[in-house]
N, C-alpha and C positions, 0 to 999 in steps of 0.2 A: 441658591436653592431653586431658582428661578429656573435658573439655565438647565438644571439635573429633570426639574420637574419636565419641561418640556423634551428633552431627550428620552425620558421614561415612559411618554405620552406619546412621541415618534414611534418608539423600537415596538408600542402596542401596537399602536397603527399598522406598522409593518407586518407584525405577526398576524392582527385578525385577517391581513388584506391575504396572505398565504394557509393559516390554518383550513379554510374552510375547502379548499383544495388538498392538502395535505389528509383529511381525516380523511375524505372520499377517497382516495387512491389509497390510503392503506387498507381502507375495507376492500375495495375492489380487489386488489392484487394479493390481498392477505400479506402485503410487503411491510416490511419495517421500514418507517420514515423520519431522518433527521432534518433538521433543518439548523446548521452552525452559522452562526456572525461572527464575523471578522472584525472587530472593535475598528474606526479609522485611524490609519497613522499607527499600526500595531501590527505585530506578528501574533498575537495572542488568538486565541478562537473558543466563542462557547455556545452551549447548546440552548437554543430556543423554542425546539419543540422536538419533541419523540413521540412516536405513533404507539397508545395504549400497549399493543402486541410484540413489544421490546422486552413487556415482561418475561411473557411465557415462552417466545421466541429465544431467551437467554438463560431464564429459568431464574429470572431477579422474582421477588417481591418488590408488589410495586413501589411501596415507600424506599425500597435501596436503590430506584432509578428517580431519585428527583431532578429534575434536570435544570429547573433552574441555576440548582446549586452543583448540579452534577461535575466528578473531574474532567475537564476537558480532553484528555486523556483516555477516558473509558474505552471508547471504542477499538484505541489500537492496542490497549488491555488484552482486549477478547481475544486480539490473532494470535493464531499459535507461535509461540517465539521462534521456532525454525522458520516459517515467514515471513516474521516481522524483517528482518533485514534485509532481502528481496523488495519486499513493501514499500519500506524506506526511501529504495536505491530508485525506485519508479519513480516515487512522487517528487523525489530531488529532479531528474531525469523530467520528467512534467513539467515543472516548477519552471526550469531553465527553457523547456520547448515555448511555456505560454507567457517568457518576458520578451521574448523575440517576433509575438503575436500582433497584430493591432489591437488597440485596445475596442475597437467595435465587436472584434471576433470571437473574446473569453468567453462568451455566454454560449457559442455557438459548439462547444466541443465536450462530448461525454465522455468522462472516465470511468473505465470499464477495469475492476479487478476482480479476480477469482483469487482464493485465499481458505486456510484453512481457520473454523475460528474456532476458540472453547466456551462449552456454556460453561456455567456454572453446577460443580460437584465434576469437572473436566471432560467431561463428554465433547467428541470432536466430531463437528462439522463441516463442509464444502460451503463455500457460500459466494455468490456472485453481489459485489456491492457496486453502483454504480452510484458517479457522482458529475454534479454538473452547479457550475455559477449559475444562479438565478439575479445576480443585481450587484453591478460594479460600481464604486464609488465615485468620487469626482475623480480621484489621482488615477484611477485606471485598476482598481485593485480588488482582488473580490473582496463585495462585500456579505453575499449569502451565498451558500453553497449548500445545496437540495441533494442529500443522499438514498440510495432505495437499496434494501438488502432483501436478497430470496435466497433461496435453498438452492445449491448449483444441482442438474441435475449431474452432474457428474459427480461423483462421488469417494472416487479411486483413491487411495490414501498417497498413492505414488506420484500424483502430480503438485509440481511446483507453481509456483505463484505463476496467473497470466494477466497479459495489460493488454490493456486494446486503447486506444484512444481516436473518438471516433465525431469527423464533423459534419453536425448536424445538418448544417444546411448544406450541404455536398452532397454528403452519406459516402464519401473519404474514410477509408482506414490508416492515419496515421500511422507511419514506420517509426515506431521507437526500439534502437537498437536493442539484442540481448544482451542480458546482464553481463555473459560473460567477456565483454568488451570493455566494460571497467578495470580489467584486471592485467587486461592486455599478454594473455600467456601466447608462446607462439606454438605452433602446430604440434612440435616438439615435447614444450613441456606441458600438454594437453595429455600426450600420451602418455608419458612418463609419470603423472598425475594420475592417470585410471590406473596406472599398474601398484604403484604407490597406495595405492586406496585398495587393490585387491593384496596389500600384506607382502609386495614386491620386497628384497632387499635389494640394492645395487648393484651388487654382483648380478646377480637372478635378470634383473632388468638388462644391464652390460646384456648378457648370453642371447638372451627373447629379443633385442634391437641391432645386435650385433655394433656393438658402440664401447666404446672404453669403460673403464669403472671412471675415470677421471671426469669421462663427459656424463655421464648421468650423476654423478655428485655436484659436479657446476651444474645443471640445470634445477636439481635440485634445489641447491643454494640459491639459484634464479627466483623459484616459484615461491620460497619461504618470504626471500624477501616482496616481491611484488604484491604480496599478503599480506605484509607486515607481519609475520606470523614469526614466534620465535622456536617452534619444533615443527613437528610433521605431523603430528595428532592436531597441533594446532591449526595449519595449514587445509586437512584434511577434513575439519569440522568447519573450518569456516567456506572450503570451497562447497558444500554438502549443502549448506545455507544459499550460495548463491546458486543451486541448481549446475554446477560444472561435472559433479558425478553423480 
């Protein structure tokens, strides 16, 4: 009880020694402000503070954002499921760029995504969230991660998820490859894929590329599988998600 007390009497410490910075810039910026712990020795993560304007900003009541107890979960709740796996593919993509980092340097690089998110009653939003470690552990690992959310001024329903990752003390634009380099399609069946998407059949395609029906059914068969997708509707929704049409 000893040992809980005092960890409970740290994570405060921790919090007032940030709050008082946190309220200020959410009023300043009229920003939404998270601020997530990374428990030690864990993959887990939960919320420590949320800046008042999470309500209105989402359209919660404020007793349905306790954050204490909040799912840690919520937030990627909000994104709209067609970018949530974009999203994903980023912060996987991140993940891997900041274990190959020094560990002096985590603190020093801002995560920058643009994303569509939903309030609540589904109302759909633009929104730029950026995120950045504020405090790495002994083992090297984040241990706070200081998030700020505004209203993108862009607003276009037609744009796809963007990442920037950006270091601070340089002021470096990180190159993180496009998504569609995960998928690894060749030039090929890139295009064969737009035509597919515009309601192509094979034949149709065969004619417009002057190419067999043989080779655009293998390349097909190519693009299903590098999907893992088992139809073309399937193939078709999930390349939509990564931004490839």
């Amino acid at each position: 009880m000893k040992n809980m007390n005092s960890c409970n009497n740290k994570l405060f410490s921790d919090l007032e020694k940030h709050k008082l910075y946190l309220d200020l810039l959410s009023r300043v910026n009229n920003s939404c402000i998270f601020l997530i712990k990374h428990p030690e020795g864990t993959q887990n993560s939960e919320f420590i503070y949320l800046s008042p304007n999470f309500t209105t900003f989402f359209g919660y009541e404020s007793q349905e954002i306790n954050y204490p107890n909040l799912d840690p979960d919520f937030l990627n709740k909000q994104i709209h499921p067609t970018d949530y796996i974009s999203f994903k593919i980023f912060q996987e993509r991140l993940k891997n760029y900041l274990l190959r980092q020094p560990r002096i340097d985590l603190q020093n690089f801002k995560h920058i995504y643009e994303f569509r998110a939903i309030k609540k009653g589904g109302y759909i939003v633009r929104v730029i969230s950026q995120h950045q470690i504020i405090e790495i552990d002994e083992e090297g690992s984040p241990k706070y991660v200081l998030g700020i959310i505004d209203i993108s001024p862009d607003q276009s329903p037609s744009e796809s998820v963007k990442f920037r990752l950006i270091n601070t003390s340089t002021g470096e634009i990180v190159n993180i490859p496009s998504l569609d380099s995960e998928i690894n399609l060749s030039k090929r069946e890139k295009e064969i894929l737009k035509l597919m998407d515009e309601g192509l059949l094979s034949k149709e395609i065969s004619n417009k590329l002057f190419i067999s029906v043989h080779t655009v059914n293998g390349h097909r068969q190519n693009i299903l599988q590098k999907m893992d997708a088992d139809n073309t509707p399937e193939a078709l929704n999930y390349a939509r998600k990564l931004g490839l049409i």
